[in-house]
C-alpha positions as CSV (number, residue, x, y, z in Angstrom):
1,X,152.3,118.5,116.4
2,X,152.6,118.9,113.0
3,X,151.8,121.9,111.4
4,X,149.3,122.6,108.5
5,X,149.8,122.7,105.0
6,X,148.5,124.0,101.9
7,X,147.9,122.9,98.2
8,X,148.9,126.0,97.0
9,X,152.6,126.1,95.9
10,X,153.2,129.1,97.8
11,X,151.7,127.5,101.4
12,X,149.8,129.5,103.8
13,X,151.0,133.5,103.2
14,X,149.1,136.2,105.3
15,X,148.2,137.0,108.6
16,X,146.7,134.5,110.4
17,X,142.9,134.7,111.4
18,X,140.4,132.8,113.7
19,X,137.5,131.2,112.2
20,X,134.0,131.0,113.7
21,X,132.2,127.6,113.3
22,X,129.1,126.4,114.5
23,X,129.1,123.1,116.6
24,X,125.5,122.5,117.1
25,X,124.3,118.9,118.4
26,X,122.9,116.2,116.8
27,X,119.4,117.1,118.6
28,X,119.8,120.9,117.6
29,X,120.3,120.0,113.7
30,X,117.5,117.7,113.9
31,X,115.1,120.6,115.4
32,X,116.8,123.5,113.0
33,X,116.1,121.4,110.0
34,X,112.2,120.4,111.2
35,X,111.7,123.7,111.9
36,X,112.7,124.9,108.3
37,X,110.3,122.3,106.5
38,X,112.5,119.1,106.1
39,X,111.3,115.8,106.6
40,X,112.9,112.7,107.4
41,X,116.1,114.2,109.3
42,X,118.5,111.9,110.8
43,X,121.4,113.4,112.6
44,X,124.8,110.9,114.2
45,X,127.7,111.3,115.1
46,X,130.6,108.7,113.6
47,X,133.2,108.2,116.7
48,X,136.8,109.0,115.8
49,X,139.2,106.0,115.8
50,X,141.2,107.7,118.9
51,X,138.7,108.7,121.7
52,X,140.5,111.8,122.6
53,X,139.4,112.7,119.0
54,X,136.1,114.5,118.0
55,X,133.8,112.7,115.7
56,X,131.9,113.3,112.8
57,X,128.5,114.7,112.9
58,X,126.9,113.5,109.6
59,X,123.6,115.1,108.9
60,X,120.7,113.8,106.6
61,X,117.4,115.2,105.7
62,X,114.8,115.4,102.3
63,X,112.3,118.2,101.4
64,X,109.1,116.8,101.5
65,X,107.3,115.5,98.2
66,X,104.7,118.0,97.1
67,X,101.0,115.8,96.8
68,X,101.1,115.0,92.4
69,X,105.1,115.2,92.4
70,X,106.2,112.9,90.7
71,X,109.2,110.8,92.6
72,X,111.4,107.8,90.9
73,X,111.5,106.5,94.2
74,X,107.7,105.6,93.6
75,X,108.1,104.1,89.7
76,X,107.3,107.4,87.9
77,X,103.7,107.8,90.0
78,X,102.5,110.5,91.1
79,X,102.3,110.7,94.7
């Protein structure tokens, strides 16, 4: 296995620490993001080429026009 490498000309200096991440499922984003006002959420996951792999969760979602905001998506009219 290869190991990492940095951008930095020095590489990796210091001591080495774990980092906490949050893996939450497609269905728990889609409900976290409903639940905090988005509309329009679409949550999937984009397989990696080598099944032994983990994929890519890709997330989408869009705060909900206001009624009289105007959108471009609409021409300019307020909705």
């Amino acid at each position: 296995m290869r190991s990492p490498r940095s951008r930095a000309p020095s590489g990796f200096t210091g001591k080495v620490l774990p980092v906490q991440r949050w893996a939450y499922s497609e269905e728990m984003w889609h409900g976290i993001l409903l639940h905090h006002g988005f509309a329009e959420v679409e949550a999937r996951v984009i397989e990696a080429p080598d099944p032994e792999n983990l994929g890519t969760l890709i997330v989408q979602a869009r705060v909900p026009r206001r009624a009289g905001e105007v959108s471009p998506a609409n021409g300019g009219r307020r909705g």
